[in-house]
N, CA, C and O of each residue as an XYZ file, in Angstrom:
580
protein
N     -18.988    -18.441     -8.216
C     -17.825    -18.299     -9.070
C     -16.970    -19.548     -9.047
O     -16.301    -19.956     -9.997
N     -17.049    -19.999     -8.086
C     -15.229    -21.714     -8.113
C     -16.601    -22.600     -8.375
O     -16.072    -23.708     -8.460
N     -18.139    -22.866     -8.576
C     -18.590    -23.521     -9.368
C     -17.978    -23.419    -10.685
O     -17.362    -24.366    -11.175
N     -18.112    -22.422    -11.209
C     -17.765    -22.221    -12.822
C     -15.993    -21.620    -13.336
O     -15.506    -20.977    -14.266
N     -15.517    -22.293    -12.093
C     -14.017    -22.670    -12.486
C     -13.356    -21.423    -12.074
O     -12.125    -21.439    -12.097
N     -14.010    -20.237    -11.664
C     -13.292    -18.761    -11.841
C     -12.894    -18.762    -10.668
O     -13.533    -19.090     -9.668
N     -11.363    -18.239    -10.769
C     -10.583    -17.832     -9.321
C     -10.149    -16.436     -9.253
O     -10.036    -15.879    -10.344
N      -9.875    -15.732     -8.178
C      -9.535    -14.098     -8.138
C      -8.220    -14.184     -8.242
O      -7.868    -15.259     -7.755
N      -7.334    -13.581     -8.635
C      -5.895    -13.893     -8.328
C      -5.814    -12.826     -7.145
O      -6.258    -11.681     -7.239
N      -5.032    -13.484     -5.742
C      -5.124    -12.517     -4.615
C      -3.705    -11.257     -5.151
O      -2.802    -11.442     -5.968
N      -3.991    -10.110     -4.369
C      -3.023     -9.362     -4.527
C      -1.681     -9.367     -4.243
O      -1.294     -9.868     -3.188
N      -0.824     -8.827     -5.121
C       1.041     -9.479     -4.563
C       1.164     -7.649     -5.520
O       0.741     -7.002     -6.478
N       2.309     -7.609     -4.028
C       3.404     -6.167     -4.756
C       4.643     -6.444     -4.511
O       4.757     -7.307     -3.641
N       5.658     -6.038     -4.952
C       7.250     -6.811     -4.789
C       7.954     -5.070     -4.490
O       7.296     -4.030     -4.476
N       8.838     -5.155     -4.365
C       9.603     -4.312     -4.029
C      11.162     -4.757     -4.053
O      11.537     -5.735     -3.406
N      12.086     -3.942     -4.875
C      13.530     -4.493     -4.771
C      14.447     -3.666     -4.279
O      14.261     -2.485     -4.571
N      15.262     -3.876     -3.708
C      16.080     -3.482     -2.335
C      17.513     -4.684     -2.702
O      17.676     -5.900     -2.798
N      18.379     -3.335     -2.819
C      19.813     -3.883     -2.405
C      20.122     -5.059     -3.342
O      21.160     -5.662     -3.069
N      19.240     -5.609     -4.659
C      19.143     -6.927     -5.566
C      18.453     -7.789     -5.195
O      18.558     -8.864     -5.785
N      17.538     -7.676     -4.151
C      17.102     -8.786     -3.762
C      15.689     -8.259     -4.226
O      15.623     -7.041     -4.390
N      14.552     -8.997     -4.459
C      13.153     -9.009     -4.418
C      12.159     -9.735     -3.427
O      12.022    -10.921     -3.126
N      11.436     -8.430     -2.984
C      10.771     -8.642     -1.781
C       9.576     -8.648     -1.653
O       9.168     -7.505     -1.446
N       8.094    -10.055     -1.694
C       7.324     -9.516     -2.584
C       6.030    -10.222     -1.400
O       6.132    -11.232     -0.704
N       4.907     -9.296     -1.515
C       3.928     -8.909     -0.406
C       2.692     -9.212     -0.815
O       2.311     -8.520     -1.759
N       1.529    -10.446     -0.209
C       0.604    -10.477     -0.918
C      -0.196    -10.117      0.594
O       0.098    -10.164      1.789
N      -1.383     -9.733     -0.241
C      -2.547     -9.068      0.343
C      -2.769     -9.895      2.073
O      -3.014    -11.099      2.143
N      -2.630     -8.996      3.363
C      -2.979     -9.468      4.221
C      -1.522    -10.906      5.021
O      -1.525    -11.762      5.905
N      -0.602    -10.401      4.071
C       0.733    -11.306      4.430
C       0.774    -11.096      5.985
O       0.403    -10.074      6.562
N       1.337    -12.349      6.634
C       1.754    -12.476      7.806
C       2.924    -13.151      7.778
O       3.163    -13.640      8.882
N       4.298    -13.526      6.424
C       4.941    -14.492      6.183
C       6.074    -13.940      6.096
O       7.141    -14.553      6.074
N       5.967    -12.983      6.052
C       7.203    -11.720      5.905
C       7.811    -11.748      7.413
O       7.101    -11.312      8.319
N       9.423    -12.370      7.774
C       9.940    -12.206      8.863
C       9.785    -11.010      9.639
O      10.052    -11.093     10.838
N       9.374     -9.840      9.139
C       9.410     -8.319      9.508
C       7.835     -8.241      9.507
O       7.496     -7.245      8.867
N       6.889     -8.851      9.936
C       5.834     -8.450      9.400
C       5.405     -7.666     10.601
O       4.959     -6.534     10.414
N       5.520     -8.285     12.164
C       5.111     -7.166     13.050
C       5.605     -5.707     13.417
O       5.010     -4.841     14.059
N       7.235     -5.664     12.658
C       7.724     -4.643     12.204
C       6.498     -3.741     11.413
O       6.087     -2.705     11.935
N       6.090     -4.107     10.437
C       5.580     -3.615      9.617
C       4.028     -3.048      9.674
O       3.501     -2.127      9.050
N       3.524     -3.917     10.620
C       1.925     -3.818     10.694
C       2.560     -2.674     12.013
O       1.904     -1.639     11.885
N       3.217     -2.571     12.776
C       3.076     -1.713     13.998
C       4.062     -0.535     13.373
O       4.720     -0.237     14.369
N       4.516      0.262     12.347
C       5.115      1.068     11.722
C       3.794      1.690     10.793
O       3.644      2.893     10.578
N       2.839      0.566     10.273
C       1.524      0.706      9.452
C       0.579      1.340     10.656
O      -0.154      2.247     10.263
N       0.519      1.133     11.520
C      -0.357      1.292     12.330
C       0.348      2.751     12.685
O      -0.334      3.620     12.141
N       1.122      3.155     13.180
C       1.581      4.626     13.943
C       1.595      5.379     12.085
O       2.278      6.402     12.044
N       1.174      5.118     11.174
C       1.523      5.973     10.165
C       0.176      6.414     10.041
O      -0.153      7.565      9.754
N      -1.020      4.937     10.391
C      -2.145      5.355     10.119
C      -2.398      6.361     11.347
O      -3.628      6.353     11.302
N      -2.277      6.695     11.760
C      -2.343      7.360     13.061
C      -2.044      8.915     12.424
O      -2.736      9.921     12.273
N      -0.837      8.603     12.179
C      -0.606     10.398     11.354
C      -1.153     11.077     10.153
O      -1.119     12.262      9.823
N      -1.782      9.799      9.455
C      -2.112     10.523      8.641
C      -3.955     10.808      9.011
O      -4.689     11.632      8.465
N      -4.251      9.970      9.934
C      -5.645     10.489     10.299
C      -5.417     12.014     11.093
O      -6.292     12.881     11.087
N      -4.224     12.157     11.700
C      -4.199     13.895     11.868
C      -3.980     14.877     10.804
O      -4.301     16.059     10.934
N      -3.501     14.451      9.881
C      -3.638     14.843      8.488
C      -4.620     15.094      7.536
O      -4.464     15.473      6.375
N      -6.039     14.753      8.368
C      -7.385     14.563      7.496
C      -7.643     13.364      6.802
O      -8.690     13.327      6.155
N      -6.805     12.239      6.802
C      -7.432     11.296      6.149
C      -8.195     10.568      6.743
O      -8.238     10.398      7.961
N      -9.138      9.875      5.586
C     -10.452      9.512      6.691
C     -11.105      8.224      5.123
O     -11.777      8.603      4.164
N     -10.420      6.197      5.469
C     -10.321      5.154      4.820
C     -11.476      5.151      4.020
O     -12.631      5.504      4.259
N     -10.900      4.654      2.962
C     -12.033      4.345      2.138
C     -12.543      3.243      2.163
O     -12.168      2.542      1.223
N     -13.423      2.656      3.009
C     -13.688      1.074      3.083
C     -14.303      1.064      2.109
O     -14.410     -0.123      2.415
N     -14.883      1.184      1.140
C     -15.937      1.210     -0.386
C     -15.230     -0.093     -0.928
O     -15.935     -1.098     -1.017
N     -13.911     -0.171     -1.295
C     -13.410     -1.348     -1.954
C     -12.958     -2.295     -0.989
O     -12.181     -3.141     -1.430
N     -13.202     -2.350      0.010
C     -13.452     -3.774      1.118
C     -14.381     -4.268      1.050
O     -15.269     -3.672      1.660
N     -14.823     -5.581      0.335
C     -16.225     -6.350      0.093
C     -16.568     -7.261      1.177
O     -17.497     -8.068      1.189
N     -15.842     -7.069      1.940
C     -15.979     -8.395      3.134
C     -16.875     -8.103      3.933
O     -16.796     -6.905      4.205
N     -17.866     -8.704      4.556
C     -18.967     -8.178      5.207
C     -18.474     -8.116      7.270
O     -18.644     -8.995      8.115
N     -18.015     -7.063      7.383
C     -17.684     -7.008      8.452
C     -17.799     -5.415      8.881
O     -17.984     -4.550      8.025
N     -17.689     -5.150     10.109
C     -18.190     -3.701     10.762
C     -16.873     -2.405     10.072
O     -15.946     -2.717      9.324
N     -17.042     -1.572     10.376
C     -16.336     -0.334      9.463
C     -14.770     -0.498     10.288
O     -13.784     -0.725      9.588
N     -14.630     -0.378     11.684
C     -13.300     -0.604     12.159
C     -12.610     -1.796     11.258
O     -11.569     -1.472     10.687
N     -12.976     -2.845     11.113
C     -12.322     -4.005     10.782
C     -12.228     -4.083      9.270
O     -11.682     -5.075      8.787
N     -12.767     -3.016      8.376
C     -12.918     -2.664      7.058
C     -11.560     -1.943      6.886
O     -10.782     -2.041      5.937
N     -11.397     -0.905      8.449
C     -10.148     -0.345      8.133
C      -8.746     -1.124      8.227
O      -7.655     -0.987      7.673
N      -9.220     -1.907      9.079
C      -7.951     -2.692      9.753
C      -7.328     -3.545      8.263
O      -6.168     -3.450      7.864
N      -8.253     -4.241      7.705
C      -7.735     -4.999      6.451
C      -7.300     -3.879      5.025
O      -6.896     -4.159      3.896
N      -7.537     -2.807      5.556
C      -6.784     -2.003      3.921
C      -5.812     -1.831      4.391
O      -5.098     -1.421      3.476
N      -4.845     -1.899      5.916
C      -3.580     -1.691      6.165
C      -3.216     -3.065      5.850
O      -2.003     -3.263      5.774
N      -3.860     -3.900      5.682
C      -3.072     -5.064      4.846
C      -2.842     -5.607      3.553
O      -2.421     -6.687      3.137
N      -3.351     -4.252      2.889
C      -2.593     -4.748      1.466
C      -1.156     -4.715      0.828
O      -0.130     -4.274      1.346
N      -1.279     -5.155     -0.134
C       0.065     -5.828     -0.149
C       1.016     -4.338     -0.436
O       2.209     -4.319     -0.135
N       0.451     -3.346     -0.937
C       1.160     -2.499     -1.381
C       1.224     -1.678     -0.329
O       2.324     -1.166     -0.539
N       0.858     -1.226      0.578
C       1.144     -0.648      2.112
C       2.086     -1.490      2.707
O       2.543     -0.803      3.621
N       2.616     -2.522      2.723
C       3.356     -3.479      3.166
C       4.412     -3.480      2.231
O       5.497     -3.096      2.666
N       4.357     -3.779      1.192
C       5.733     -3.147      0.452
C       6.055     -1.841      0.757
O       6.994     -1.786      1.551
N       5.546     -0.587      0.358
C       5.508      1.093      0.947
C       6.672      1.033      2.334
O       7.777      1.499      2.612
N       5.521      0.054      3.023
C       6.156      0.156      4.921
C       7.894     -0.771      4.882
O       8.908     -0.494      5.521
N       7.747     -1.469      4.257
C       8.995     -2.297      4.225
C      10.386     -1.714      3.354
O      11.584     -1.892      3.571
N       9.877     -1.166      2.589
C      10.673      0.123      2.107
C      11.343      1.212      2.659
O      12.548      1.421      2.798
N      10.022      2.097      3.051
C      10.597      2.972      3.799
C      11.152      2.634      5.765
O      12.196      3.152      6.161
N      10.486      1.952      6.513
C      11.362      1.705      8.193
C      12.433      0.949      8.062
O      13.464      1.066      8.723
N      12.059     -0.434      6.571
C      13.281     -1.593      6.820
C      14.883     -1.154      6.189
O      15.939     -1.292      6.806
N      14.724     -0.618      4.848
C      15.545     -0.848      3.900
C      15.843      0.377      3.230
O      16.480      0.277      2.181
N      15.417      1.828      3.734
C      15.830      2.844      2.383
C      16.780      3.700      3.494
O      17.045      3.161      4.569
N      17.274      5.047      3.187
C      17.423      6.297      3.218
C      17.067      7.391      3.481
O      17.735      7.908      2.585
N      16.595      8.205      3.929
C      15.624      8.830      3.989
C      16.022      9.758      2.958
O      17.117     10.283      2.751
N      14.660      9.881      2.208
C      14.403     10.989      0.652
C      14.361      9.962     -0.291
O      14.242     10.287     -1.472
N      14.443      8.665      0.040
C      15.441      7.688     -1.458
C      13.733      6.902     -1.888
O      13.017      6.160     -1.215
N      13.496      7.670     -3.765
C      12.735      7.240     -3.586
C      12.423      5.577     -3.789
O      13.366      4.809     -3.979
N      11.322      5.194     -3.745
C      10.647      3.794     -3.312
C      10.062      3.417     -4.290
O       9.111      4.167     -4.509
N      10.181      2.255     -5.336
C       9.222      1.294     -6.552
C       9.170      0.527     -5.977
O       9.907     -0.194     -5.305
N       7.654      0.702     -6.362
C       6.604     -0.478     -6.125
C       6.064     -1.155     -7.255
O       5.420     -0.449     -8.031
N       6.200     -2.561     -7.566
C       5.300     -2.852     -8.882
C       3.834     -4.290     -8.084
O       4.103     -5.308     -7.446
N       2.762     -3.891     -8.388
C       1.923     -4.499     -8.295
C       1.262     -5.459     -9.254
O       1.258     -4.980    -10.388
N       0.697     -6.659     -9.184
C      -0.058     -7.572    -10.011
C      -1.830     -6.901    -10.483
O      -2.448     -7.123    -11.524
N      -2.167     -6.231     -9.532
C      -3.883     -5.726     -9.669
C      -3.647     -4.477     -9.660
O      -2.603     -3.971     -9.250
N      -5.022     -3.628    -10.313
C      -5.060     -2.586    -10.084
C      -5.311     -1.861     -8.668
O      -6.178     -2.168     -7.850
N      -4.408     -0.886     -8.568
C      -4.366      0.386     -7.369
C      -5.817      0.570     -6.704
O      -6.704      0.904     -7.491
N      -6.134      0.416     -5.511
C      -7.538      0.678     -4.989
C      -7.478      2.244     -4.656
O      -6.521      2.894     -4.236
N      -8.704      2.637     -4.948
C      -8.857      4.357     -4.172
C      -8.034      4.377     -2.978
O      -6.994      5.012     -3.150
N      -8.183      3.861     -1.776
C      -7.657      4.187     -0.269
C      -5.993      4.149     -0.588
O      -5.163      4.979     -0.216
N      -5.816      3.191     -1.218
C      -4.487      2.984     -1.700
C      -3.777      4.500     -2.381
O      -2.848      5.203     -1.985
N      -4.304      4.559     -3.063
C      -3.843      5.722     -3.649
C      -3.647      6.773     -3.048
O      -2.566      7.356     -3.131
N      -5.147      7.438     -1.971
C      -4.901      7.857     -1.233
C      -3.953      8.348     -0.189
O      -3.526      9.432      0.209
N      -3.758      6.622      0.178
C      -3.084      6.290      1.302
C      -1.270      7.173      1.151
O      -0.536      7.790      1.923
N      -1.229      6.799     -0.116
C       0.050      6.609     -0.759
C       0.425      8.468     -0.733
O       1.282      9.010     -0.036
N      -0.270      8.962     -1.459
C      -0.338     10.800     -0.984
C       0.384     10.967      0.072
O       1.562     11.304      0.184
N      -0.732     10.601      1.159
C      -0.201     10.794      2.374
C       1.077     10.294      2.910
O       1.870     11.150      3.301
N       1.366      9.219      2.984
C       2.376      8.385      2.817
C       3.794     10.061      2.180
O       4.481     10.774      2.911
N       3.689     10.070      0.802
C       4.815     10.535      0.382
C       4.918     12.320      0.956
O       6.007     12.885      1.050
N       3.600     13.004      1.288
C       3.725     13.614      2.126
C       4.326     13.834      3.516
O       5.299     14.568      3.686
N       3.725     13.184      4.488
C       4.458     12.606      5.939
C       6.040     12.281      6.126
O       6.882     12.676      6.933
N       6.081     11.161      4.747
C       7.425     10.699      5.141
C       8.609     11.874      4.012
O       9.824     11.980      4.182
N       8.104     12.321      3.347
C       8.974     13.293      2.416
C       9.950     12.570      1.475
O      11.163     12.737      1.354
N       9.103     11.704      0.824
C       9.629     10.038      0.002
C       8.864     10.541     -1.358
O       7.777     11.117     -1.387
N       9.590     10.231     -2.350
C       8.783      9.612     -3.773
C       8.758      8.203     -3.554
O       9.469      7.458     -2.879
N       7.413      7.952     -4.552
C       7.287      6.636     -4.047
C       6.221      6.628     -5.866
O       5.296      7.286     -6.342
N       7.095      5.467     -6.308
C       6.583      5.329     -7.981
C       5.680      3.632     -7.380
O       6.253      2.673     -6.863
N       4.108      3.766     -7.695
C       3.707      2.534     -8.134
C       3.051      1.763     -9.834
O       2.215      2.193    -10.628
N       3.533      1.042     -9.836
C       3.681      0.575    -11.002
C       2.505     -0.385    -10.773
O       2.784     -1.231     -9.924
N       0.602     -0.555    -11.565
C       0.273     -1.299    -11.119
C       0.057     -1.842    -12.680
O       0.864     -1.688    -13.596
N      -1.575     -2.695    -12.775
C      -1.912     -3.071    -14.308
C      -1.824     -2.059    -15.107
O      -1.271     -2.198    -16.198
N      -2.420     -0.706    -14.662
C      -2.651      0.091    -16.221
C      -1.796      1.099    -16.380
O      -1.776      1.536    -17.531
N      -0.901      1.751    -15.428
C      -0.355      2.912    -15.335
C       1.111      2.737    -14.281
O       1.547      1.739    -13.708
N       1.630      4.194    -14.324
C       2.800      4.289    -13.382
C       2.000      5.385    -12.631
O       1.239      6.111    -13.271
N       2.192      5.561    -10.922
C       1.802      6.625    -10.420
C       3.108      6.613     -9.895
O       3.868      5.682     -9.626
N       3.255      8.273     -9.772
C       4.186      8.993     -9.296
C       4.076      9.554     -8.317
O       3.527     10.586     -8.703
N       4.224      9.668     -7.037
C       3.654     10.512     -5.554
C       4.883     11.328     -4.787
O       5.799     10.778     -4.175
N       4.703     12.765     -4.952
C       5.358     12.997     -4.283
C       5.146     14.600     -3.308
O       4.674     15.430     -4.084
N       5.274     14.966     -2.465
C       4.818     16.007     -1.552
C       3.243     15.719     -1.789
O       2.536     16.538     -2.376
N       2.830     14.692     -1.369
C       1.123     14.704     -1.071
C       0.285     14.879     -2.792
O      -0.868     15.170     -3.112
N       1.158     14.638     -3.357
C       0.272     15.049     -4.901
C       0.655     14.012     -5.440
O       1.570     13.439     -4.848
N       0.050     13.258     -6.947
C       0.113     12.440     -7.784
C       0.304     13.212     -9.048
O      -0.171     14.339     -9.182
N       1.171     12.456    -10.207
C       1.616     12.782    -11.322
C       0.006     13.098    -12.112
O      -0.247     13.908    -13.004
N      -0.910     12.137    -11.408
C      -2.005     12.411    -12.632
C      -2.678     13.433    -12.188
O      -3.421     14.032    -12.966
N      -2.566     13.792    -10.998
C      -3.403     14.897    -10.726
C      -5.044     14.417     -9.931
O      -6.057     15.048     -9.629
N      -4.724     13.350     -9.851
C      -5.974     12.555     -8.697
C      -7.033     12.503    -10.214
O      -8.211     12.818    -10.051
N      -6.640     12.167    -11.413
C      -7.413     11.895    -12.152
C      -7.425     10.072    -12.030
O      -6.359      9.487    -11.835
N      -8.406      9.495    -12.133
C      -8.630      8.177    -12.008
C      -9.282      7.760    -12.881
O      -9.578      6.565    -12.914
């Protein structure tokens, strides 16, 4: 593909808080709060695996073993906006927009269920094709994809 000029654009989600814009690309480590965030990501993944969830590595293309498949979907950019939202900057109940550059991955979506379940948050993501709406563990579309 970068023979024939083609580049991926990596993933970025922003999030705005208080007027300011706060914005998260895939696998960020640049974010002053970031070990905040990966260790808040990490105890959530934790609850929601008592919850029955169980990662979708399918859209991780990177050739590496299934643990480390999971480890990099807690680093997308939109779990990192989600997390920076809800421990750094909200309310509790207050819901959370997210707008993304790429389309929403399955685990993501997933993730996000759970997410507005657990924490008892709406949480609107805004990606390329659609608005999802999440709230008590359900999506506006109805897990139609």
């Amino acid at each position: 593909m970068s023979q024939m000029g083609v580049k991926k654009r990596p993933s970025c989600s922003w999030i705005e808080l208080r007027d300011e814009v706060h914005k998260f690309m895939v696998g960020d480590v640049a974010h002053p709060q970031t070990e905040q965030l990966h260790a808040f990501l990490e105890t959530l993944s934790d609850n929601m695996r008592k919850e029955g969830y169980i990662p979708d590595t399918s859209c991780v293309l990177h050739v590496v073993n299934e643990d480390e498949k999971g480890n990099l979907l807690c680093g997308h950019s939109e779990r990192l906006a989600i997390a920076f939202g809800i421990l750094i900057n909200t309310a509790p109940r207050t819901t959370i927009r997210v707008t993304k550059n790429l389309r929403f991955c399955n685990d993501c979506y997933v993730t996000t269920k759970y997410i507005s379940k657990i924490m008892e948050m709406e949480i609107i993501i805004r990606d390329v094709w659609r608005f999802y709406h999440f709230k008590e563990g359900t999506c506006s579309y109805g897990d139609y994809w």
